[in-house]
N, C-alpha and C positions, 0 to 999 in steps of 0.2 A: 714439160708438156709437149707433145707429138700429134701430130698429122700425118697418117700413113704413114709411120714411118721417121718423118720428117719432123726438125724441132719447128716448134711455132717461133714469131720475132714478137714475143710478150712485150709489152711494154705497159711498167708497173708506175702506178701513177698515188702521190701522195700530197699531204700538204701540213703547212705549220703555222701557226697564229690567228687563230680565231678569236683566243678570248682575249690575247693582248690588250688594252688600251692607247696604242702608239703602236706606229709603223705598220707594216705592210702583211696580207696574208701572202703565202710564198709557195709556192707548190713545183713538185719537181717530178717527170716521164725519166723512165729509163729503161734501155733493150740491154739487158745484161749478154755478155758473152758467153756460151755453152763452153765455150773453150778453152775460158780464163777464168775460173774459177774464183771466186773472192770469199774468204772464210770469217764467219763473225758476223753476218750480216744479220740484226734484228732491229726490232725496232726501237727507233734515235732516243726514244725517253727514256731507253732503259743502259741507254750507254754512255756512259761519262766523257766527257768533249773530248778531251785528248783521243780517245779512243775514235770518238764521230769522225774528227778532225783526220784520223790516218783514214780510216774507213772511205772518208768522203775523197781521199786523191786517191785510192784505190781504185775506187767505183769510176772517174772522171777517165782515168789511164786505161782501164780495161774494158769498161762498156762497152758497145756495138755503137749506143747513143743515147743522147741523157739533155735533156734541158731543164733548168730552172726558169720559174717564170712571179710575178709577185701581181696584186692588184692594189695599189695603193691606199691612203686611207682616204683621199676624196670618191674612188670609186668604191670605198665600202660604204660610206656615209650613205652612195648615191645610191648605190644598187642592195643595201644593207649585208650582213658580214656572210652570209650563203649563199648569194649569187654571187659574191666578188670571190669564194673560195670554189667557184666552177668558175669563173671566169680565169681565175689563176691555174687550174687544171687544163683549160683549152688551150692557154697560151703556149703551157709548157708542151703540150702533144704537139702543136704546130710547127713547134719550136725546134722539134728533130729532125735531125736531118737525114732518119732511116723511118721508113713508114712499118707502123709493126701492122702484124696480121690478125693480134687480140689487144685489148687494152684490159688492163684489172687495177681498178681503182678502188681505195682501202676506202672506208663505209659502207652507210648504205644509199649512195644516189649516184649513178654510172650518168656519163656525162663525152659528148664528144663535141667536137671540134664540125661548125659546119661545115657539107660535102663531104665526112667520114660517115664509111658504112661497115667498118670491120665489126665484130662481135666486141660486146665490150661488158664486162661485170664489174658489180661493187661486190666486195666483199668484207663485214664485218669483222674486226681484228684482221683484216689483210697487212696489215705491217710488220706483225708477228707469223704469218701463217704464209705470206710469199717472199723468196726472198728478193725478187725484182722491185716489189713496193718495201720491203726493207730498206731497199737501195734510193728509191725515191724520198725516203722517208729523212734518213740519213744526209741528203744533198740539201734536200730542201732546209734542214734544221741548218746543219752547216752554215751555209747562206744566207737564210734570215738574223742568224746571231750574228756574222760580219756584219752586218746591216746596220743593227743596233748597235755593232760597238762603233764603227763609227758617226752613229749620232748621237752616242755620247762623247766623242770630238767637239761635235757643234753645237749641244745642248748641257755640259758637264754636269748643271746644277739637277738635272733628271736622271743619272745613274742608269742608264738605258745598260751599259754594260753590265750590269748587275743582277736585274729583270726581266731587261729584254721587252721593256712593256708591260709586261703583266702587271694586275692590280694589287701589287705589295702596299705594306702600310710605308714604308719608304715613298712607294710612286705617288701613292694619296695624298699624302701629306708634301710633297713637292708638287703636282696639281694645285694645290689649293693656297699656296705659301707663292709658287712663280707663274700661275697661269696655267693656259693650253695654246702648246707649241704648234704648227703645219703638220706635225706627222703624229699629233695625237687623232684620233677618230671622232669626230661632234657628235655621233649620233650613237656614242656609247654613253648610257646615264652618269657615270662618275666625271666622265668629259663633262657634259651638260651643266653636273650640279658645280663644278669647277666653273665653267663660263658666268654660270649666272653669282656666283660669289665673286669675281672680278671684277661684275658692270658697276 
């Protein structure tokens, strides 16, 4: 993309774990390098980890600039899981340390960081269709999954390594057999009916 001439400093913005039940929504800005080229870049769902995995030190080594940012699961409870997933999109733009001069964030609800006035798009399938939110896409997924695998460190009997959160018959069924842990989300109904089977 060009300005007179001149490239833009894009900065493509994504995000990961909305429907989880545990842990955090994770969202990640990144200003790709014109210069350095990074090949493979599409979007994280359609890419098998090891692959994410090389993708994602690629992207950290070559970018202009790139942050990851999360909203936990109390401020999804509080602010419910779509304002905590723009709120994890602000973080990560404030979070860089190069100010872009576009942002293009993958859906559809474009979102900035207060005191930003650059132009700023959402774009439906933007994780497949840019490859700077490809790259967003890709860090963010990276990220969140470390996330999870280490609280399946601290939680083992919940397989977080394995789901990641999501609502497998696994996860259900360890809800409802061990409880709900600090980083499952209260104000997701399978949490709830979990709670209320424990009292």
């Amino acid at each position: 993309m060009s300005r007179a001439g001149q490239l833009w400093l894009v900065a493509g913005v994504d995000e990961v774990g909305r429907g989880p039940l545990a842990g955090p929504v994770t969202a990640a800005a990144v200003i790709l390098d014109p210069q350095r080229r990074i090949n493979g870049l599409r979007d994280s769902k359609t890419l098998t980890a090891k692959r994410r995995e090389l993708l994602a030190g690629r992207i950290r080594q070559r970018a202009l600039a790139w942050c990851v940012a999360s909203a936990a699961p109390a401020e999804i409870d509080e602010l419910n899981i779509f304002q905590a997933s723009l709120l994890a999109m602000r973080r990560a733009l404030q979070g860089l340390n190069l100010s872009p001069e576009r942002v293009e964030i993958d859906g559809r609800h474009a979102v900035l960081p207060d005191g930003w006035s650059c132009p700023v798009e959402a774009i439906v399938g933007g994780d497949s269709r840019r490859r700077w939110i490809s790259a967003a896409s890709i860090l963010a997924k990276v990220h969140r999954d470390s996330l999870m695998v280490r609280l399946h460190d601290r939680y083992p009997e919940y397989r977080f390594d394995r789901h990641k959160g999501y609502p497998t018959q696994f996860h259900l069924r360890a809800l409802r057999r061990f409880g709900v842990t600090p980083e499952h989300r209260r104000s997701f109904a399978p949490v709830r009916a979990a709670m209320k089977v424990s009292l």
